[in-house]
C-alpha positions, 0 to 999 in steps of 0.5 A: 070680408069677401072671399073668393076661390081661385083654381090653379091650370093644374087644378082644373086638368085634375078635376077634369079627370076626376070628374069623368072617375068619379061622377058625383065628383061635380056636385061635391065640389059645387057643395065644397065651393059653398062650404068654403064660402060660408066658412073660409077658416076650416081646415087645416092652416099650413102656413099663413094664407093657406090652408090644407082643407080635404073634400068628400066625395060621394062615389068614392066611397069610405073616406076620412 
């Protein structure tokens, strides 16, 4: 099956921010977009065809 990853307005003015806060922040989410692709059903299911799925980032630090 095909998968492909949509981003929201909002979305996109946050990582914005995020990016010019946290510089590694565009690399993370490059290897999060790849890790999605190869496995679409991680995470955590909210309700059918969404899905709660949190992404590390490097210079942030210690995370869950």
């Amino acid at each position: 099956m095909n998968y492909s990853i949509i981003t929201s307005s909002y979305f996109d003015v946050a990582a914005k921010r995020l990016a010019k806060k946290y510089p590694s922040f565009k690399e993370d989410l490059k290897t999060f977009r790849k890790e999605l692709l190869d496995n679409p059903l991680q995470g955590v299911e909210l309700s059918p065809g969404i899905r709660k799925i949190r992404m590390a980032i490097k210079s942030k630090g210690k995370g869950k």
